[in-house]
C-alpha positions as MATLAB code, in Angstrom:
seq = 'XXXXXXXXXXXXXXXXXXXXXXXXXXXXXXXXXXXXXXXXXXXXXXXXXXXXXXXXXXXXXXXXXXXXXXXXXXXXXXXXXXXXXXXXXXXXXXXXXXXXX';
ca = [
     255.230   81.077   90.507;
     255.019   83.328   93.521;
     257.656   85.390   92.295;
     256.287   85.982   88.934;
     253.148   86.916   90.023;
     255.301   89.406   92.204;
     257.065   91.076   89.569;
     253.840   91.139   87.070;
     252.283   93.154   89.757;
     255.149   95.681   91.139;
     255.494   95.982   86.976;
     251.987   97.214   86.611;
     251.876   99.206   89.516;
     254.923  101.060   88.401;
     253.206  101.921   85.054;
     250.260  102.942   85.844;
     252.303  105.360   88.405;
     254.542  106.165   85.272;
     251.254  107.034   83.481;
     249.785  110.138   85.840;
     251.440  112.509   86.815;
     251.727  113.337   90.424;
     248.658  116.701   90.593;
     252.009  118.869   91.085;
     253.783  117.980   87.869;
     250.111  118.476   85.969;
     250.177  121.792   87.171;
     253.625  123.005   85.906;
     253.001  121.273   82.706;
     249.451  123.111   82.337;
     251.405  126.186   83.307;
     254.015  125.646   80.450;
     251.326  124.514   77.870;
     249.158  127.329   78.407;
     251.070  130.134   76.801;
     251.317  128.087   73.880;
     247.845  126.589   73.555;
     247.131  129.903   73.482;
     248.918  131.151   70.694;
     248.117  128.234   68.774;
     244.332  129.456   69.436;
     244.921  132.909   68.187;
     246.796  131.735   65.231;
     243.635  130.664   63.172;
     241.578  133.261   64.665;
     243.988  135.741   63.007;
     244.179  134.130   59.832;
     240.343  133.990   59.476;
     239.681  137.267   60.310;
     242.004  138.739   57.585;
     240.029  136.279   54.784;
     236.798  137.375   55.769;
     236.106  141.345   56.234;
     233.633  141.779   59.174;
     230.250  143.710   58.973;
     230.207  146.608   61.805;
     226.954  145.634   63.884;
     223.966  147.746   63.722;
     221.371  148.368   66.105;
     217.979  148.515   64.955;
     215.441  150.450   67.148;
     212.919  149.524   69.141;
     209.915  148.556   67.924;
     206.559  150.014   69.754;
     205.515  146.072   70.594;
     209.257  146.057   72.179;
     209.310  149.995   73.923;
     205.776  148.658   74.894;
     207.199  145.846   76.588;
     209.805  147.375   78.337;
     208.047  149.827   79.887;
     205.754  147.200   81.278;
     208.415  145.248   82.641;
     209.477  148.399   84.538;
     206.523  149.137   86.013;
     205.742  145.790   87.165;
     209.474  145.494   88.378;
     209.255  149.133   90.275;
     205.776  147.338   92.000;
     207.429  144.056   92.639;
     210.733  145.534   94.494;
     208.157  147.576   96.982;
     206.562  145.121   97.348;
     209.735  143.165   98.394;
     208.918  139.602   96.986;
     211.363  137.206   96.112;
     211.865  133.666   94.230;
     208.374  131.898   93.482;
     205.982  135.026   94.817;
     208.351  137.464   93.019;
     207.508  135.102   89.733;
     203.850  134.403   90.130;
     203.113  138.356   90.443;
     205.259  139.209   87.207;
     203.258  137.157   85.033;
     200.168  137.906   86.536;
     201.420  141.881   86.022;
     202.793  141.422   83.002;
     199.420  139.714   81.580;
     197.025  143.074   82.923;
     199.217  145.448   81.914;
];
């Protein structure tokens, strides 16, 4: 009984060795996968883009609400780095700039 319990358990311990790979061996295979994971990748990408003609993107300008905006996040920004604040005080005075200006 002894030695079947034996050989049940030096049977599973050599499969579950036989299962994962040593880190090593994961490493070369990764290595030798990766060139063609990524061609398989590309392969649709390719094949979709030919289908399907893509639009050239367009910027559209600023709105004044937006150019209004910026320039107040500038300003407070500009008053903020003089003032040299940082994390939590840097975050408090932004909002209250942002709100007055």
């Amino acid at each position: 009984m002894l030695k079947l319990i034996a050989a049940v358990l030096f049977s599973l311990s050599f499969l579950s060795f036989a299962q994962e790979p040593a880190p090593a061996e994961a490493a070369v295979e990764e290595a030798a996968d990766a060139p063609e994971a990524k061609e398989k990748a590309a392969t649709p990408a390719k094949a979709s883009t030919s289908t399907k003609a893509k639009k050239p993107s367009v910027k559209k300008p600023l709105t004044e609400k937006q150019k209004a905006q910026r320039a107040k996040m500038k300003a407070c920004n500009q008053s903020a780095k003089q003032q040299d604040l940082h994390k939590d005080e840097r975050k408090a005075f932004m909002k209250d700039c942002l709100k007055k200006a």
